[in-house]
C-alpha positions in Angstrom: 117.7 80.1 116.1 118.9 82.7 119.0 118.2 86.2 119.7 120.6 88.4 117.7 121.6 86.0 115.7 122.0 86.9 111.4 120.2 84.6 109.1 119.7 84.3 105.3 116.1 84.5 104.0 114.0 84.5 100.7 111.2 86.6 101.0 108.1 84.9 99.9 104.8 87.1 100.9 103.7 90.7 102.7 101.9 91.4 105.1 99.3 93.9 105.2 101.1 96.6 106.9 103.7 96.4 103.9 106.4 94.3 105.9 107.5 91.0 104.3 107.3 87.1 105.5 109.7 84.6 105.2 110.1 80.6 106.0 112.6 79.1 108.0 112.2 75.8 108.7 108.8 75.5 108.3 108.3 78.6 110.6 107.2 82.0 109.8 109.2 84.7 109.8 108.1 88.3 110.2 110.2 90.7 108.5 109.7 94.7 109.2 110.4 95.5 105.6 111.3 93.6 101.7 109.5 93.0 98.8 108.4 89.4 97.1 111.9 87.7 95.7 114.0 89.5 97.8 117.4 87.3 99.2 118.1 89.3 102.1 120.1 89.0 106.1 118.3 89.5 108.7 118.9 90.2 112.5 116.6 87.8 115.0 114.7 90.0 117.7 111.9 87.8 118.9 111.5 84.3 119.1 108.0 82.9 119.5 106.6 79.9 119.5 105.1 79.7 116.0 107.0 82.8 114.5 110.0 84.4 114.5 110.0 88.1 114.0 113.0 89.8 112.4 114.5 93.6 111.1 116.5 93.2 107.5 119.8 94.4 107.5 121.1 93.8 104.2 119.6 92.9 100.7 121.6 90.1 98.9 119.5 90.0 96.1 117.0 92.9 95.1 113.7 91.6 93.5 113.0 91.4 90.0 109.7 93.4 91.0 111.4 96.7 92.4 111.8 99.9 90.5 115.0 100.1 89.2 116.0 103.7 91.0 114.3 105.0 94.0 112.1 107.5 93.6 112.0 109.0 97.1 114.6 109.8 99.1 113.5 109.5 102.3 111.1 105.8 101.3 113.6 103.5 103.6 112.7 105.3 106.4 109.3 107.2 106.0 105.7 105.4 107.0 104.0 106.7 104.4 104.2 104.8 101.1 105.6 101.0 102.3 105.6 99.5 98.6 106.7 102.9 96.3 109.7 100.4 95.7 107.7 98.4 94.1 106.7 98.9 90.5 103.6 99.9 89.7 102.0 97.0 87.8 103.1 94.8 90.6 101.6 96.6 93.3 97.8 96.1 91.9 98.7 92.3 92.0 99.9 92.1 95.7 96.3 93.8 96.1 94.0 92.0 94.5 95.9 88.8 95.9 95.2 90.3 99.5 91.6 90.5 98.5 91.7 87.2 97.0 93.2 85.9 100.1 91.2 87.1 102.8 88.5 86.4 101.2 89.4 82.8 101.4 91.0 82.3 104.6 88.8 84.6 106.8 85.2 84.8 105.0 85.6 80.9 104.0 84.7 81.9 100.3 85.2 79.6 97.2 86.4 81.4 94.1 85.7 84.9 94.3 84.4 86.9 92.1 87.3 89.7 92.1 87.5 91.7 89.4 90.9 93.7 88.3 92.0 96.5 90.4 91.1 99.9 89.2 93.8 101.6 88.8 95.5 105.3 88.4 96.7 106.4 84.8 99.0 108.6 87.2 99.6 107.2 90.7 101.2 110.2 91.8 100.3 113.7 93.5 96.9 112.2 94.3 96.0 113.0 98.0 93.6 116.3 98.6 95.0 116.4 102.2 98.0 116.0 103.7 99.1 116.1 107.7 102.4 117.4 108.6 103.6 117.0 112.3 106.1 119.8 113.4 108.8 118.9 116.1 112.6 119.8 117.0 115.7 117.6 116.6 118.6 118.7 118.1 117.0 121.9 118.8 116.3 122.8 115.4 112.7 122.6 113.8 111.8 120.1 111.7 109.1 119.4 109.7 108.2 115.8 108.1 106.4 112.8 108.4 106.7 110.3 111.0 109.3 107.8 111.0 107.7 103.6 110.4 106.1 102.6 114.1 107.8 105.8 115.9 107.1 109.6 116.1 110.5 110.5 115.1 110.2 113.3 112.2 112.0 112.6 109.0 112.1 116.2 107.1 111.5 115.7 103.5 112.2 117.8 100.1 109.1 116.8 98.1 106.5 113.7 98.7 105.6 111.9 95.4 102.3 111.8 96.2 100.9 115.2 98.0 100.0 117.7 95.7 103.2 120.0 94.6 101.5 123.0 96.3 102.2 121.9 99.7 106.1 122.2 99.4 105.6 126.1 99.0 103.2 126.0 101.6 105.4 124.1 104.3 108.4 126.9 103.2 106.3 130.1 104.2 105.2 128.0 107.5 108.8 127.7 108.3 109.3 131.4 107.4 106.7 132.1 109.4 107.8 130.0 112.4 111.3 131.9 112.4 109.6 135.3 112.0 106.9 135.1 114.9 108.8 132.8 116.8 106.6 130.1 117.5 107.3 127.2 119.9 107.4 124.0 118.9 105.0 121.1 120.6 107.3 118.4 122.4 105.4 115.5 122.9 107.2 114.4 125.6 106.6 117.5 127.9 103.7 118.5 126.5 105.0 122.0 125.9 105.3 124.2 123.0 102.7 125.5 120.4 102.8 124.3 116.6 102.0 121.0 117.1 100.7 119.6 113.1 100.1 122.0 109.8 97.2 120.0 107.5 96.2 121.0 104.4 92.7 120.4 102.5 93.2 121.0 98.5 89.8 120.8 96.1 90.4 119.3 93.0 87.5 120.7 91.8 87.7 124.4 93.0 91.3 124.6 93.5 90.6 126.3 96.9 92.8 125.1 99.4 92.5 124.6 103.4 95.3 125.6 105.7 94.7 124.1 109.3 97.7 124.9 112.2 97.1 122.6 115.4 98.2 124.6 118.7 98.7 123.2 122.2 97.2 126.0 123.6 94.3 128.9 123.2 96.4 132.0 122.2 95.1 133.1 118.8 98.0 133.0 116.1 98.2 136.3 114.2 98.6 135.1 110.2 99.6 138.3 108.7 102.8 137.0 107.4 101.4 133.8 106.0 99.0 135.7 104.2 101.1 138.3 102.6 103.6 135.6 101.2 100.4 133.5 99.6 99.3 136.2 97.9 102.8 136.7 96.2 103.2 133.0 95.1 99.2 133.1 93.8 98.3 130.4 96.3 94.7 129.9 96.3 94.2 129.5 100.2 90.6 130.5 101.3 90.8 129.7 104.4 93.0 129.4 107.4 92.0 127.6 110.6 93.5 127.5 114.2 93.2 124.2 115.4 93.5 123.8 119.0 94.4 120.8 120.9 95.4 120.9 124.0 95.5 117.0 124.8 98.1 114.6 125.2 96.6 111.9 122.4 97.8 110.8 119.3 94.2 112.6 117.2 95.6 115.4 115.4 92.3 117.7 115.5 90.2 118.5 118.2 86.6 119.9 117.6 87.6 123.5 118.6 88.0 125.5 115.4 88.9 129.0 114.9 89.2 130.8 111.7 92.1 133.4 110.9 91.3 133.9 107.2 88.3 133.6 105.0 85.6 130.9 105.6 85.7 127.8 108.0 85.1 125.3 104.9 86.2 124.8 101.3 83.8 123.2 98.4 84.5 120.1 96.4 82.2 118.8 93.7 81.1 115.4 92.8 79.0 114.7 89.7 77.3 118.4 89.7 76.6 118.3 93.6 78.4 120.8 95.8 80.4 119.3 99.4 81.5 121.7 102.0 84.0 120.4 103.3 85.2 121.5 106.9 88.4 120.9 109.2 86.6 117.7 110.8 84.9 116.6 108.0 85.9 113.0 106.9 86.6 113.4 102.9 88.5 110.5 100.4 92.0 111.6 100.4 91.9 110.8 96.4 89.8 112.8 94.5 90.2 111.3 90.8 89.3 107.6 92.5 86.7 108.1 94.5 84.6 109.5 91.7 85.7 106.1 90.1 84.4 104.5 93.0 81.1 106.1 93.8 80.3 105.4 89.8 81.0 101.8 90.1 78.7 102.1 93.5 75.9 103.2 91.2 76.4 101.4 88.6 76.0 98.1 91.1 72.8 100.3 92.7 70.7 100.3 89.6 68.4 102.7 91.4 65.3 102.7 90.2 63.0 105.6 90.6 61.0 104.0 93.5 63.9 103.1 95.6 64.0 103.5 99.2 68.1 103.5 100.2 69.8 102.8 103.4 73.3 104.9 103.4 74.5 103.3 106.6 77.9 104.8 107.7 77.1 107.8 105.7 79.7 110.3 106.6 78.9 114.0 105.2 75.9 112.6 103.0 78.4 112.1 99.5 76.9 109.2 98.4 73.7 109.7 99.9 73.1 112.9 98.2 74.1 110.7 94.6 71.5 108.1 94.8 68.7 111.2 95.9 69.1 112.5 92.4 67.7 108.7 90.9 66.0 106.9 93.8 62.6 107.4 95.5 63.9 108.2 99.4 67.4 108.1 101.0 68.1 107.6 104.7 72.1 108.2 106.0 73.0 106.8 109.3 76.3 108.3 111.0 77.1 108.5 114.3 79.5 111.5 114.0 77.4 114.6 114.8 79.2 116.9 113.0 79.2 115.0 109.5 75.2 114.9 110.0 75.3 118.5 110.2 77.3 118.7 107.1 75.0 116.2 105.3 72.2 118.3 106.1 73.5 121.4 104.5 75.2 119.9 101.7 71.8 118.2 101.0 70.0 122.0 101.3 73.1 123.7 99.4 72.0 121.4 96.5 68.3 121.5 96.5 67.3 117.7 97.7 64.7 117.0 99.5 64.6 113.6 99.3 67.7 112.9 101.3 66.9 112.4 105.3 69.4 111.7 107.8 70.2 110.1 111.5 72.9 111.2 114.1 73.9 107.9 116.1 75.3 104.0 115.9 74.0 102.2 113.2 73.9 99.5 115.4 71.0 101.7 117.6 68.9 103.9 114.8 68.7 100.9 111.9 66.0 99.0 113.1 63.9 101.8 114.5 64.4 103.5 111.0 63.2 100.0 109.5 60.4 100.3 111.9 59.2 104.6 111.1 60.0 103.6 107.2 59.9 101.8 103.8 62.0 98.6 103.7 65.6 99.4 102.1 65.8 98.1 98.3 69.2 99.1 98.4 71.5 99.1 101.4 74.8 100.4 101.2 77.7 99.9 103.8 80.3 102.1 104.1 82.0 101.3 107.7 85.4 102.1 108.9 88.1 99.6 109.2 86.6 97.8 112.1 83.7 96.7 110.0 80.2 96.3 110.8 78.6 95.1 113.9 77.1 91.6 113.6 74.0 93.0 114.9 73.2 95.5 111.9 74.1 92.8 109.3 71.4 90.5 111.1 69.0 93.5 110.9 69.8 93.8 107.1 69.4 90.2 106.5 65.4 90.5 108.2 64.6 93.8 106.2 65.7 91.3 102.6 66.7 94.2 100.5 67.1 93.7 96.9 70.6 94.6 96.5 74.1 94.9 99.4 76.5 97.2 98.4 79.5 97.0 100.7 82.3 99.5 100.4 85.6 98.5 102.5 88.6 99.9 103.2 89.9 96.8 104.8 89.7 93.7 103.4 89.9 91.2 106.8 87.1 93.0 108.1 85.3 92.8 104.5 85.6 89.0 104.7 84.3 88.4 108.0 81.4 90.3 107.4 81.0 88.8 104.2 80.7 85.6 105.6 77.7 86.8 107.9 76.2 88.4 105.1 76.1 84.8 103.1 75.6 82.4 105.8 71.6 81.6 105.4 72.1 81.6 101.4 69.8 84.4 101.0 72.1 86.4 98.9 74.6 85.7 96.3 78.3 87.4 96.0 78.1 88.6 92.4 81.1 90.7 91.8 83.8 92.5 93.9 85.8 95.1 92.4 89.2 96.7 94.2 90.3 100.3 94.2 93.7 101.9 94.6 93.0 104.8 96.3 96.3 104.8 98.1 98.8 104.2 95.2 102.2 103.3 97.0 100.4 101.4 100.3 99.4 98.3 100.9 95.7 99.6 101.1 93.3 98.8 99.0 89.3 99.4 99.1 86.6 97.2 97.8 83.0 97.8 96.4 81.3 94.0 96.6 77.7 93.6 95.0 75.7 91.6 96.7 71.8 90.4 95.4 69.5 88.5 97.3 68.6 84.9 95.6 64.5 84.8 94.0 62.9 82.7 96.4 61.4 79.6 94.7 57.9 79.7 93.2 
């Protein structure tokens, strides 16, 4: 094989980032896009010594497991959803195999227990929150999402899977942008104003969360944006200067100023009442993560003694759940902001029982093992990195009666799995996947985990 050179391939895996794998030879190929099944020609642009990686430049042969007409236009090129070309059904399969997989190769585990994906009846229009950048092409302003691996902005018409709402909301902003004149951020100079529009939507409430990051301090006057909501009937309750006046890839800074209404919307889970603010860390899918936190429960068991760790505990959701059946809760986060949202969101609903800790899990879990009753229950929800190896040997001294692990990644799932289960003293008794991003290749996890009787 040479660089450049055009080579036949059958597709025969994908990779977690939604691009596709190929054998040559006995080596691997690395494709940047492609589906299972595919027969496709593909250009050689790195030659390693135990891969090969290569960009598709023709399909021969389309898959037996791609929809039959595309159903975005812009999918070829857009970041977003890497397997919407893929049918539905098939898509849950890929996942749970991933599961499946790392499981095996990473976490070194025998037969899983994996249940069936949980699904959406509808896996469309499903994310509460959406994050638009703004740029200029050719001079003109364009508003879109990000081109795959590059910050390139591909305008789009409507995304399958945002809520419709947002499409009238990104026409006033233009409107608005033409009216008032506003610059537009260039990354590259590190000039210009409108830098990212975000919205927040409650499925619950309906209220809805309009966020516009500015590279710089000068407070944008709204009027316009507010007279031409009022004439579509848009619920927006609140609109937010964000500003950001950083060269960094992290859309929001911490510096918040409100233009309209209130600085937070509410959601509601199961009767309890979230605020929700412009930092707050929320599941971008409403209808399954209420799946989710039911499964999460239904693992739990609480009984009405129940001391629970909520390690990773973000603005206090789940903590806040298990208050309502368990004796005491204690949430862990390190964010500072989320702990001052738990706090109130445990107040705006009445619970006392709920207590929680700003700072790394890693640094607060054994003095809160040491200033409190042993967990029963403890419940991991960490971000993709995982946990460090340190709290899981601290939850393995404290022997709770039940792990609940909820991942968003599945390598990181597996490796900490096989920490979890190296001195025998629990058993892996079910894992069951979510598709909370219908139309990526991610895929979360809630694992139950129970520690073995000890003999008599």
């Amino acid at each position: 094989m040479t660089l450049n050179q055009i080579i036949e391939l059958d597709i025969i895996d994908m990779t977690d980032e939604g691009g596709a794998i190929a054998k040559i030879d006995n080596i691997t190929v690395f494709l940047d896009k492609g589906v299972i099944g595919d027969k496709v020609l593909a250009k050689i642009k790195k030659i390693k010594k135990n891969y090969v990686q290569a960009d598709v430049k023709k399909i021969i042969e389309k898959s037996t497991l791609r929809n039959e007409q595309q159903l975005c236009e812009i999918q070829d090129v857009c970041g977003g959803c890497q397997i919407l070309d893929i049918r539905y059904e098939k898509q849950l399969e890929i996942k749970k195999n991933l599961v499946i997989q790392k499981l095996k190769r990473i976490g070194n585990i025998e037969n899983p227990n994996v249940k069936d994906i949980i699904y959406m009846d509808n896996p469309f229009r499903y994310r509460n929150k959406v994050q638009i950048p703004v740029g200029k092409i050719n001079g003109e302003t364009k508003i879109g999402f990000y081109k795959q691996k590059s910050h390139d902005i591909v305008p789009f018409f409507d995304c399958k899977i945002q809520d419709k709402i947002n499409k009238d909301i990104i026409d006033i902003i233009k409107q608005y942008i033409k009216k008032n004149n506003i610059s537009i951020y260039d990354e590259k100079t590190h000039k210009g104003e409108l830098r990212h529009i975000v919205t927040k939507i409650s499925k619950s409430t309906n209220e809805i969360m309009l966020i516009l990051v500015t590279n710089s301090e000068i407070t944008l006057n709204v009027e316009y944006i507010l007279e031409k909501i009022k004439e579509k009937n848009i619920p927006i309750c609140s609109i937010i200067q964000n500003i950001n006046i950083k060269k960094t890839n992290v859309i929001l800074s911490n510096n918040n100023i409100i233009l309209y209404g209130k600085n937070y919307i509410v959601d509601t889970i199961d009767s309890l009442s979230f605020r929700i603010y412009p930092n707050s860390f929320y599941q971008v899918n409403t209808i399954q993560m209420n799946k989710m936190y039911k499964k999460v429960m239904d693992y739990a068991d609480i009984s009405i003694n129940d001391t629970i760790y909520d390690l990773y505990c973000g603005i206090g959701t789940m903590s806040l759940l298990f208050s309502k059946k368990a004796k005491q809760v204690y949430g862990i986060e390190v964010v500072k902001e989320a702990i001052q949202s738990a706090n109130e969101n445990a107040s705006i609903n009445k619970i006392s029982n709920a207590h929680f800790i700003c700072g790394k899990v890693e640094d607060e879990i054994e003095n809160l093992i040491n200033k409190s009753n042993k967990p029963d229950i403890v419940v991991l929800d960490p971000a993709r990195k995982g946990c460090e190896e340190t709290v899981l040997n601290t939850i393995l001294k404290s022997l709770p009666r039940k792990i609940i692990y909820v991942s968003c990644n599945p390598a990181t799932l597996a490796r900490d799995l096989s920490i979890l289960l190296k001195n025998k003293e629990y058993t892996l008794d079910e894992i069951t996947p979510f598709d909370l991003f219908c139309h990526t290749m991610h895929v979360e996890c809630v694992v139950l985990m129970s520690r073995v009787a000890p003999n008599k």
